[in-house]
Backbone atoms as SQL, in Angstrom:
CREATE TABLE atoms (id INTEGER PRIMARY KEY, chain TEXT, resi INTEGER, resn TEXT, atom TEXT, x REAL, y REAL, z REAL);
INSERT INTO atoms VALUES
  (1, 'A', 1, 'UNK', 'N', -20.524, -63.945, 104.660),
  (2, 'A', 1, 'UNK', 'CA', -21.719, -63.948, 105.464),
  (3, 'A', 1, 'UNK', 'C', -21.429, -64.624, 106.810),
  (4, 'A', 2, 'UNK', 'N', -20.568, -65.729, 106.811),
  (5, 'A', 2, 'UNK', 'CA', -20.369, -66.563, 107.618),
  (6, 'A', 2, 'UNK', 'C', -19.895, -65.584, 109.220),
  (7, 'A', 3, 'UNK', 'N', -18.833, -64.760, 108.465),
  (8, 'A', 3, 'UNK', 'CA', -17.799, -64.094, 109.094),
  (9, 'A', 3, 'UNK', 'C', -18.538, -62.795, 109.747),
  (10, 'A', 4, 'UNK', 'N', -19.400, -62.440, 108.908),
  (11, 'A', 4, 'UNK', 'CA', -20.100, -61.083, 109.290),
  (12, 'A', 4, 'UNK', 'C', -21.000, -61.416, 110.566),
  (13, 'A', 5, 'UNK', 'N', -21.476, -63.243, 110.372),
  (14, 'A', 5, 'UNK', 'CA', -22.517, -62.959, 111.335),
  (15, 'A', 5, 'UNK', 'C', -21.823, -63.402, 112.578),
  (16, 'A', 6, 'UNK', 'N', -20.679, -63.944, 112.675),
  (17, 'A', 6, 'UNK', 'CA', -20.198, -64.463, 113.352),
  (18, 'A', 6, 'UNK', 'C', -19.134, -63.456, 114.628),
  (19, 'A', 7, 'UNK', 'N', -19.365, -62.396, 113.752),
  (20, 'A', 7, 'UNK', 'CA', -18.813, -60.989, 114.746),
  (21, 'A', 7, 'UNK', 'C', -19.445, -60.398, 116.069),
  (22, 'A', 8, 'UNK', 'N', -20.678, -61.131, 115.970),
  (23, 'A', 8, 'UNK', 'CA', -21.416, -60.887, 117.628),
  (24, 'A', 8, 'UNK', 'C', -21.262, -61.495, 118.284),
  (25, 'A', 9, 'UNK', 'N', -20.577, -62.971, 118.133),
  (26, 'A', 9, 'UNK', 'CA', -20.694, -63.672, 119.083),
  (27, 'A', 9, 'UNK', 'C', -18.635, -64.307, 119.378),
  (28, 'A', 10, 'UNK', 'N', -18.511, -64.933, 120.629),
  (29, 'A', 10, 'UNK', 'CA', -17.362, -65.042, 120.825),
  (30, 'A', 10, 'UNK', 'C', -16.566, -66.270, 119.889),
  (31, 'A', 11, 'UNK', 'N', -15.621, -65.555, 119.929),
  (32, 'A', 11, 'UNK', 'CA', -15.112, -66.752, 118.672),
  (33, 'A', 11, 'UNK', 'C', -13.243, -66.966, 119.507),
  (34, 'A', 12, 'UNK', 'N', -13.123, -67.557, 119.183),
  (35, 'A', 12, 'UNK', 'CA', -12.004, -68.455, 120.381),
  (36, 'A', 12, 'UNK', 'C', -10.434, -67.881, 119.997),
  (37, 'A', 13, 'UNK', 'N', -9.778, -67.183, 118.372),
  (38, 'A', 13, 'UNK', 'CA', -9.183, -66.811, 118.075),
  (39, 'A', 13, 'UNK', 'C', -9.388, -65.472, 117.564),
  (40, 'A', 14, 'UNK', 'N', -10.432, -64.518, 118.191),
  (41, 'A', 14, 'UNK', 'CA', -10.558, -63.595, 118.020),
  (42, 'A', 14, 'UNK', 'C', -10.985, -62.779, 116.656),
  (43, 'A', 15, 'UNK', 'N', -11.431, -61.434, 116.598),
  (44, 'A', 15, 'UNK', 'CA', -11.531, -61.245, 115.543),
  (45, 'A', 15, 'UNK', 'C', -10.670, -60.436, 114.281),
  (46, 'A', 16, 'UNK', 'N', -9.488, -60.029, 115.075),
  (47, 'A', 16, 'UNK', 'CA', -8.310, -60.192, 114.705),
  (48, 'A', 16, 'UNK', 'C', -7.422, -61.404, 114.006),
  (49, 'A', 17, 'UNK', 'N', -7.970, -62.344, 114.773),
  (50, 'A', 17, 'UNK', 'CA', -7.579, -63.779, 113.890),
  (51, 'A', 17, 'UNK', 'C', -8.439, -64.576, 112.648),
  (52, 'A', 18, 'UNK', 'N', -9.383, -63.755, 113.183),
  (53, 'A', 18, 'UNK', 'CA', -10.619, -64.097, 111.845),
  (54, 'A', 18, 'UNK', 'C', -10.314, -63.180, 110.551),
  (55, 'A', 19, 'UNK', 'N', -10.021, -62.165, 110.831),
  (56, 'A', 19, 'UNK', 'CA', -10.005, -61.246, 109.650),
  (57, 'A', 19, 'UNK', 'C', -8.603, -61.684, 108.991),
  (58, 'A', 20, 'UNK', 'N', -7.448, -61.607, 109.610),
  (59, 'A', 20, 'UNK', 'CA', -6.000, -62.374, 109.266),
  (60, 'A', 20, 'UNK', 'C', -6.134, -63.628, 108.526),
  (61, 'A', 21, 'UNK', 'N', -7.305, -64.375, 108.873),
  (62, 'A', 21, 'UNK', 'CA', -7.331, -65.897, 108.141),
  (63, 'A', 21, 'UNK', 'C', -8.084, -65.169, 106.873),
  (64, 'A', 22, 'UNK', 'N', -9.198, -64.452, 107.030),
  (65, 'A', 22, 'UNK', 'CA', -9.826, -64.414, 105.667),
  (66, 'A', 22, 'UNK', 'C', -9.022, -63.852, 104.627),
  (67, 'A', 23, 'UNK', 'N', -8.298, -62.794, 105.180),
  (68, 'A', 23, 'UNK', 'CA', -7.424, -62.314, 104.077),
  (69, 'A', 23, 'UNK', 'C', -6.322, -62.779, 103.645),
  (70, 'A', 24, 'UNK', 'N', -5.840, -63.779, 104.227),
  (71, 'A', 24, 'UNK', 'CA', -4.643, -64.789, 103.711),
  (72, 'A', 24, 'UNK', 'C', -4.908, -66.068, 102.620),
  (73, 'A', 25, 'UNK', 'N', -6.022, -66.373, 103.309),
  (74, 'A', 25, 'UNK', 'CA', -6.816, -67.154, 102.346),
  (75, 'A', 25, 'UNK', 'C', -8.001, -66.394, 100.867),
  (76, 'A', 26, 'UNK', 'N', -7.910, -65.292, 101.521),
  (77, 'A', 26, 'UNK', 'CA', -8.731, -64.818, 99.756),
  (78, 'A', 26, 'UNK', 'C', -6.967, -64.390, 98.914),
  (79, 'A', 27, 'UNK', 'N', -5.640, -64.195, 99.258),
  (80, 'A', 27, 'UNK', 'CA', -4.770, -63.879, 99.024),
  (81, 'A', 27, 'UNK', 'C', -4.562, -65.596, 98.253),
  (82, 'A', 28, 'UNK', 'N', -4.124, -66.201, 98.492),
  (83, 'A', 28, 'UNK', 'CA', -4.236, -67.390, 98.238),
  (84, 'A', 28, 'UNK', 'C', -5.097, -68.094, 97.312),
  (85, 'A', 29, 'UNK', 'N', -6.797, -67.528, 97.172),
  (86, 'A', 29, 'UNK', 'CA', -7.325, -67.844, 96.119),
  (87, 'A', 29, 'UNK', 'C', -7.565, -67.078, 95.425),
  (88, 'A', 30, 'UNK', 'N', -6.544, -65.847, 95.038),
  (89, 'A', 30, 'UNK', 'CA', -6.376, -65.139, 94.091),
  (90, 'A', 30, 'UNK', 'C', -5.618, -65.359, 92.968),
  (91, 'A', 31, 'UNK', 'N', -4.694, -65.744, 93.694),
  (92, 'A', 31, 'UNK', 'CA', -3.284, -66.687, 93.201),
  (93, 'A', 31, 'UNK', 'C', -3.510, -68.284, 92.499),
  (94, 'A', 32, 'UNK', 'N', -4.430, -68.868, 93.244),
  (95, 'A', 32, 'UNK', 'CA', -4.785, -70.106, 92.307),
  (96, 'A', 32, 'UNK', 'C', -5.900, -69.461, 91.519),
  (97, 'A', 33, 'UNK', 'N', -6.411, -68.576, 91.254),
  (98, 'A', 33, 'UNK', 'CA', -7.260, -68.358, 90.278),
  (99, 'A', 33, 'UNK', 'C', -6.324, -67.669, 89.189),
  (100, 'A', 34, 'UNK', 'N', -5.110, -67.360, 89.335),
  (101, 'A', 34, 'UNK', 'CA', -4.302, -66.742, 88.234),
  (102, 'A', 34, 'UNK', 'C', -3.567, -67.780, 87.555),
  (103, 'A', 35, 'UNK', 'N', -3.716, -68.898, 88.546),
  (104, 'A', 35, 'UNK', 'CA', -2.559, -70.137, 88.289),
  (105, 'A', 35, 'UNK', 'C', -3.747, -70.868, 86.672),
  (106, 'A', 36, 'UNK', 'N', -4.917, -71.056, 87.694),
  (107, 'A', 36, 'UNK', 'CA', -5.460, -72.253, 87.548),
  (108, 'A', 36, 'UNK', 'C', -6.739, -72.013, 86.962),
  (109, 'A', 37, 'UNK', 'N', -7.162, -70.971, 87.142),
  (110, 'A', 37, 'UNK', 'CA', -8.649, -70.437, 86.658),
  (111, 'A', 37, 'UNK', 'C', -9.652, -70.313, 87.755),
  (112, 'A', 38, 'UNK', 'N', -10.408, -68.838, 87.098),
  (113, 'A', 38, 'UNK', 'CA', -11.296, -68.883, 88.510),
  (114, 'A', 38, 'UNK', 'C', -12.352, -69.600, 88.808),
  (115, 'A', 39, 'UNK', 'N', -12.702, -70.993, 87.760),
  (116, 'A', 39, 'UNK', 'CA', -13.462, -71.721, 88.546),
  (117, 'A', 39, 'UNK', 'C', -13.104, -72.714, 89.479),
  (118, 'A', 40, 'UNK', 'N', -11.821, -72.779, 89.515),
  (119, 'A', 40, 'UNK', 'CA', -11.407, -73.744, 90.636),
  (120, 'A', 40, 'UNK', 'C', -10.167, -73.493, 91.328),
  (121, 'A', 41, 'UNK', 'N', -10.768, -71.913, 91.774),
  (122, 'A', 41, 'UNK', 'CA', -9.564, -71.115, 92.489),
  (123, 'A', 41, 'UNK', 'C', -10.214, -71.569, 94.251),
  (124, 'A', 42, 'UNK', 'N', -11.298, -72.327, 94.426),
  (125, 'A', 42, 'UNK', 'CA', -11.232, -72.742, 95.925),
  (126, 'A', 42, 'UNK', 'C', -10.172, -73.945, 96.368),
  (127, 'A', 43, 'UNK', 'N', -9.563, -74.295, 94.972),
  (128, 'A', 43, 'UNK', 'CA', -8.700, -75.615, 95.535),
  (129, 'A', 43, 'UNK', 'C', -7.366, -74.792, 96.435),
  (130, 'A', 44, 'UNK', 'N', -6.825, -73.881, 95.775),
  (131, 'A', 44, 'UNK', 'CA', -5.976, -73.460, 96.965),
  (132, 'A', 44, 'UNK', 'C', -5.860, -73.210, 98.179),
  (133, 'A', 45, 'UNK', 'N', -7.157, -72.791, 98.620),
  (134, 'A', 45, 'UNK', 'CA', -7.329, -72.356, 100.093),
  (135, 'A', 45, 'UNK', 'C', -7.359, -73.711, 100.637),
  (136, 'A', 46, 'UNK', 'N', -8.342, -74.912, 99.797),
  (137, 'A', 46, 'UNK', 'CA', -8.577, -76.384, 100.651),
  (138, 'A', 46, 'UNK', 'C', -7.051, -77.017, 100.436),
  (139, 'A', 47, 'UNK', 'N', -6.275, -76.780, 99.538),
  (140, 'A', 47, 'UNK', 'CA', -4.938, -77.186, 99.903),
  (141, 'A', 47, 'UNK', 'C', -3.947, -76.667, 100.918),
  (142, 'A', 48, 'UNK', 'N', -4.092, -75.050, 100.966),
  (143, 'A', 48, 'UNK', 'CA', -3.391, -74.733, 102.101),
  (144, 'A', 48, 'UNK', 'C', -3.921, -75.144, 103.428),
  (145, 'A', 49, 'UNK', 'N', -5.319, -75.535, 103.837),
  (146, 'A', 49, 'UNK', 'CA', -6.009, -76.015, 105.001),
  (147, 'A', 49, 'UNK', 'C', -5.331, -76.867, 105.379),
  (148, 'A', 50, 'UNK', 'N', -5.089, -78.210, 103.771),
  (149, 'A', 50, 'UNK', 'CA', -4.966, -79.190, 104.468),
  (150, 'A', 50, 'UNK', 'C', -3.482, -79.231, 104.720),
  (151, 'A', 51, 'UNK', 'N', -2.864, -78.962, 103.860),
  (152, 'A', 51, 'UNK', 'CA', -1.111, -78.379, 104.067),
  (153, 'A', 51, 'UNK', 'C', -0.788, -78.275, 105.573),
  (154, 'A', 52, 'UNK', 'N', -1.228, -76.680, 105.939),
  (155, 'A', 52, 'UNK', 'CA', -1.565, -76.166, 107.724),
  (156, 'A', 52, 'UNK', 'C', -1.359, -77.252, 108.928),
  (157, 'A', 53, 'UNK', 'N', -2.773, -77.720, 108.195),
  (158, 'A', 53, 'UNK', 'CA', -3.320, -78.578, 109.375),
  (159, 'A', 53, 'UNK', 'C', -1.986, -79.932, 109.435),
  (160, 'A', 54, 'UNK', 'N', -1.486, -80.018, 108.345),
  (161, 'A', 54, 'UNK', 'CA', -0.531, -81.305, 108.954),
  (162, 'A', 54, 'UNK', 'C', 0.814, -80.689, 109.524),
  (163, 'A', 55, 'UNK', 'N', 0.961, -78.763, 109.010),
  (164, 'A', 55, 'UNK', 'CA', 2.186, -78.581, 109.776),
  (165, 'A', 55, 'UNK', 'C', 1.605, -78.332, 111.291),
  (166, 'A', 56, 'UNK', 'N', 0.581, -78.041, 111.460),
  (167, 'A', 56, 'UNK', 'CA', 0.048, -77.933, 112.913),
  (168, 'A', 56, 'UNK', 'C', 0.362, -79.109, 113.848),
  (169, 'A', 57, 'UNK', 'N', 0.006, -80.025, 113.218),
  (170, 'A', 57, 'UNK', 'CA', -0.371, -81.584, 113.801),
  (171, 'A', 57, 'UNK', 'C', 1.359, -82.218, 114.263),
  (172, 'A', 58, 'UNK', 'N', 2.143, -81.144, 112.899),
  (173, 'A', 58, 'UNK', 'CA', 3.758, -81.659, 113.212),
  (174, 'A', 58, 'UNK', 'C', 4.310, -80.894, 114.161),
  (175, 'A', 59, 'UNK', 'N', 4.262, -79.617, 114.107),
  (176, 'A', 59, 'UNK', 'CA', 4.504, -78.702, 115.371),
  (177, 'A', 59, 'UNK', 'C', 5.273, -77.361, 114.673),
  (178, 'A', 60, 'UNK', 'N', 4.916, -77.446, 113.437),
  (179, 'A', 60, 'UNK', 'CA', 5.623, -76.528, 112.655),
  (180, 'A', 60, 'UNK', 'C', 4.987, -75.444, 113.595),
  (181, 'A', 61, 'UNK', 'N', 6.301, -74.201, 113.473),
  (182, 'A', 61, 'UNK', 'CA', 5.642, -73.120, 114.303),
  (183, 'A', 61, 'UNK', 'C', 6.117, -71.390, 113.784),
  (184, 'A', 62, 'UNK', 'N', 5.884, -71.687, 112.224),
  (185, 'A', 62, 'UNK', 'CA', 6.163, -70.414, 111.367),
  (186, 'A', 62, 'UNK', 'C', 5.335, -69.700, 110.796),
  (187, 'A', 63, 'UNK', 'N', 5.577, -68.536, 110.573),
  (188, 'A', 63, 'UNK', 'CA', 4.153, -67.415, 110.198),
  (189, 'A', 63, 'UNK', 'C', 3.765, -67.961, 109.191),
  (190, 'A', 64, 'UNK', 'N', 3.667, -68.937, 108.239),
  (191, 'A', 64, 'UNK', 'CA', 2.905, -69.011, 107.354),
  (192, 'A', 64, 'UNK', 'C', 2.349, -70.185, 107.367),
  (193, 'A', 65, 'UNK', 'N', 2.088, -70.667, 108.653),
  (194, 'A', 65, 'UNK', 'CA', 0.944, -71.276, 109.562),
  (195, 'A', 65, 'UNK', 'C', 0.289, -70.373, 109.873),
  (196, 'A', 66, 'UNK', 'N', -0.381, -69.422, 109.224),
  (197, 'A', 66, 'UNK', 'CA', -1.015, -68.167, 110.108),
  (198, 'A', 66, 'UNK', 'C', -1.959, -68.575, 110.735),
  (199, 'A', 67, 'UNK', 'N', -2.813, -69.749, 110.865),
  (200, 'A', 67, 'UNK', 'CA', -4.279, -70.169, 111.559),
  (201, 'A', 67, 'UNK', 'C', -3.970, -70.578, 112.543),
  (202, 'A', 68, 'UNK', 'N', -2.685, -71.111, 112.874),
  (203, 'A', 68, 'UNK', 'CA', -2.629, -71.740, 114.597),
  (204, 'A', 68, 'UNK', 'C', -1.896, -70.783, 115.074),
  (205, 'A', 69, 'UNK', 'N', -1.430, -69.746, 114.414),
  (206, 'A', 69, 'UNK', 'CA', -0.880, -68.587, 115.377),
  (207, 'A', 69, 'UNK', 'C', -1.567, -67.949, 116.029),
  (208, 'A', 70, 'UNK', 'N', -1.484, -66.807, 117.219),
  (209, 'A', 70, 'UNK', 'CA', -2.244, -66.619, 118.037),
  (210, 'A', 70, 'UNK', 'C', -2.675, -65.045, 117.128),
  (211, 'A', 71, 'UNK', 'N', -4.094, -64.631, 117.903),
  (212, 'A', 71, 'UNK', 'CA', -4.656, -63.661, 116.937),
  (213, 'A', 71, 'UNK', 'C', -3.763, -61.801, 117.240),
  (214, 'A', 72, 'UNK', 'N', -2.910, -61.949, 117.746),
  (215, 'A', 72, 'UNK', 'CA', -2.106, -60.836, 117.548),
  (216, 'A', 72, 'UNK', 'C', -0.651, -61.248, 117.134),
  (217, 'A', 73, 'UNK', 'N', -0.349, -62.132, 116.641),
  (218, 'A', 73, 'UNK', 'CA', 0.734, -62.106, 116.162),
  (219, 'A', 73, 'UNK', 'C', 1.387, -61.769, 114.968),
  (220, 'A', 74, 'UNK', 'N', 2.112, -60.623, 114.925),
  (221, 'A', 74, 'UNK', 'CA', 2.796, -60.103, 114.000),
  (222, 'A', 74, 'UNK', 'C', 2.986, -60.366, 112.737),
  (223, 'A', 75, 'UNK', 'N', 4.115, -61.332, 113.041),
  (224, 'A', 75, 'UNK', 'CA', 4.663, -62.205, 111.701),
  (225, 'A', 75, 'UNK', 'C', 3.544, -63.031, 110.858),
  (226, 'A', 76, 'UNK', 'N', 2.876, -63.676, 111.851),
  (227, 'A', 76, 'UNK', 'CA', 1.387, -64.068, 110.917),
  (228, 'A', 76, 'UNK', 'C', 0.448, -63.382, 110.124),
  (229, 'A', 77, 'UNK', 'N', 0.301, -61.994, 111.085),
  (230, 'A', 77, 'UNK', 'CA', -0.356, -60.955, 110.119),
  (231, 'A', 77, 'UNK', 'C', 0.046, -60.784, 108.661),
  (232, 'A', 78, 'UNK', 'N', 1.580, -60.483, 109.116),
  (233, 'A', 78, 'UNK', 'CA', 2.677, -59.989, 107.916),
  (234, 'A', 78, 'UNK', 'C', 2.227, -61.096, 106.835),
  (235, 'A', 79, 'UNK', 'N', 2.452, -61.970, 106.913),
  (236, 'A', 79, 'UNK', 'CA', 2.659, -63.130, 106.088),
  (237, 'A', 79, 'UNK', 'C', 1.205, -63.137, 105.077),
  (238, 'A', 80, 'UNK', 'N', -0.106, -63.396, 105.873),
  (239, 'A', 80, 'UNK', 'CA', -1.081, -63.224, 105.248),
  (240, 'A', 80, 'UNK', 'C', -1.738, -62.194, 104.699),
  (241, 'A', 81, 'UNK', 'N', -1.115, -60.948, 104.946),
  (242, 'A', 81, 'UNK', 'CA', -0.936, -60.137, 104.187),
  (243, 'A', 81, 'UNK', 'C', -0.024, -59.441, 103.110),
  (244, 'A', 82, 'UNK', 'N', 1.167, -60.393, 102.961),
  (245, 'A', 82, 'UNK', 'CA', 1.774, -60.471, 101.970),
  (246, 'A', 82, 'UNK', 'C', 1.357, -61.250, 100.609),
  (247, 'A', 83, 'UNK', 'N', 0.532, -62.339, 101.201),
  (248, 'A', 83, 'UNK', 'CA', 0.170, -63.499, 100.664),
  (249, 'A', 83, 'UNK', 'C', -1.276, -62.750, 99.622),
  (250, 'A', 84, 'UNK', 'N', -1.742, -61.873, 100.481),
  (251, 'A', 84, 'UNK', 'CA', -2.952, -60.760, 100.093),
  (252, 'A', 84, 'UNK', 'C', -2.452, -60.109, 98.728),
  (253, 'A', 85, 'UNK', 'N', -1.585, -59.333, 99.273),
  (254, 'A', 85, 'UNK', 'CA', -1.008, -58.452, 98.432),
  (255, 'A', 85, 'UNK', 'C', -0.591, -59.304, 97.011),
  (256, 'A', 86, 'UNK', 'N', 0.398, -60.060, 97.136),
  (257, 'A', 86, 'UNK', 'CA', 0.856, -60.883, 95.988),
  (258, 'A', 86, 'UNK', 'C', -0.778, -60.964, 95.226),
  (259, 'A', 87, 'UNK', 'N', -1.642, -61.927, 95.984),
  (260, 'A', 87, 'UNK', 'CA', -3.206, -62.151, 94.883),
  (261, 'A', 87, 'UNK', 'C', -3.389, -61.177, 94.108),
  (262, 'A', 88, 'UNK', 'N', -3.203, -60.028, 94.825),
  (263, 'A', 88, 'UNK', 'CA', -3.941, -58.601, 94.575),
  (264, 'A', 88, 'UNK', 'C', -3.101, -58.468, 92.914),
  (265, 'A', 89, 'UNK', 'N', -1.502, -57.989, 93.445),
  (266, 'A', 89, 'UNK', 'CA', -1.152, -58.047, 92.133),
  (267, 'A', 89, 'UNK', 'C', -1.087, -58.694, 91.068),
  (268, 'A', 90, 'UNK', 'N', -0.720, -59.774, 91.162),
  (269, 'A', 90, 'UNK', 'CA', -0.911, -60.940, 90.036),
  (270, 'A', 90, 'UNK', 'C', -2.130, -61.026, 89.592),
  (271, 'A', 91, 'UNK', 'N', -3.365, -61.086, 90.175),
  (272, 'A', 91, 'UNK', 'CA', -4.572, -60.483, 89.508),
  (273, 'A', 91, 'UNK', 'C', -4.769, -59.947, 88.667),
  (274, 'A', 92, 'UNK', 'N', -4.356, -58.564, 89.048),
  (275, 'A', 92, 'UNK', 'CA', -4.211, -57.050, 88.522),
  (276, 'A', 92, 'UNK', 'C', -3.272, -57.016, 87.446),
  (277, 'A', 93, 'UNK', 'N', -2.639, -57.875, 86.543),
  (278, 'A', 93, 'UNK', 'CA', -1.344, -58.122, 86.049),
  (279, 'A', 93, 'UNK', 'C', -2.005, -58.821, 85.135),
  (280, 'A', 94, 'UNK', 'N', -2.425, -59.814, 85.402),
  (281, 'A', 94, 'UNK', 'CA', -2.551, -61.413, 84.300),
  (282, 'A', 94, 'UNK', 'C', -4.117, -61.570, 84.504),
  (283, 'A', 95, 'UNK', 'N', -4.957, -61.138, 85.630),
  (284, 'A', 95, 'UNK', 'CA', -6.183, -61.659, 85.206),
  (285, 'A', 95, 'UNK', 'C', -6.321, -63.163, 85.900),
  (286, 'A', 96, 'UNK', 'N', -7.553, -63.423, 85.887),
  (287, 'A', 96, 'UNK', 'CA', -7.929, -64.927, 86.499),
  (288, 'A', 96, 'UNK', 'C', -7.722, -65.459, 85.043),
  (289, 'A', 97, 'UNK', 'N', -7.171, -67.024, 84.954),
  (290, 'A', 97, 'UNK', 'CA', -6.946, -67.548, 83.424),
  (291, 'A', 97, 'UNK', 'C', -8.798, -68.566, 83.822),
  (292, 'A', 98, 'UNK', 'N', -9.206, -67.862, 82.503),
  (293, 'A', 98, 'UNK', 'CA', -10.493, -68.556, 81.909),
  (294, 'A', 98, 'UNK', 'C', -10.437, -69.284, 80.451),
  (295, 'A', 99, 'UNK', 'N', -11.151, -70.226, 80.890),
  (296, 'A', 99, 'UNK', 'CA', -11.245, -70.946, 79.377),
  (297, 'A', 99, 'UNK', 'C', -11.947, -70.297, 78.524),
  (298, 'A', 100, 'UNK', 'N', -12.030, -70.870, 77.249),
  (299, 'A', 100, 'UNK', 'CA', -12.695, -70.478, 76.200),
  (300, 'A', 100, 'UNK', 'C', -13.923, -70.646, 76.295),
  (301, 'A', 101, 'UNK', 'N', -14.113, -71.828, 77.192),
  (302, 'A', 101, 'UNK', 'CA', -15.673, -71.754, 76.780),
  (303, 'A', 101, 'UNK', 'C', -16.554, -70.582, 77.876),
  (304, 'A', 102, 'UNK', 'N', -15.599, -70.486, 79.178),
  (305, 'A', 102, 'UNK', 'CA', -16.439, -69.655, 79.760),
  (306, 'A', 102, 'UNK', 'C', -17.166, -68.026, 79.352);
């Protein structure tokens, strides 16, 4: 919702860079929901944030920093959409692990 409404108005990394973050990060909490279960498949994305944000802060400057890369860059795309893809399959494979009681 956030993202949808946020498409009318100017956003500073574009919307090319918006769509690249969402899908790297739902890639990502696909993957901790296969790890970890899908009720606490948001911890991955808040770990990769905070991960990011300290390679940002260090000067790390590799595609899988995809959020401080700029919103056409390649290798960042690539990356968070690899990162996509992987969720997708491992999903599709194993399932989100749920407990018993759920």
């Amino acid at each position: 919702m956030l993202a949808a409404g946020s498409a009318g108005g100017h956003l500073t990394v574009g919307s090319l860079g918006l769509l690249r973050d969402s899908v790297g990060l739902t890639g990502v909490a696909l993957l901790t929901a296969a790890l970890i279960g899908g009720s606490l498949s948001w911890t991955g994305p808040l770990a990769y944030l905070v991960l990011s944000t300290y390679a940002i802060q260090e000067g790390w400057t590799t595609p899988g920093v995809w959020p401080d890369r700029p919103p056409h860059d390649h290798g960042a795309a690539i990356c968070a959409a690899l990162v996509f893809a992987a969720g997708v399959a491992v999903i599709a494979v194993r399932g989100a692990r749920d407990s018993s009681a759920e």
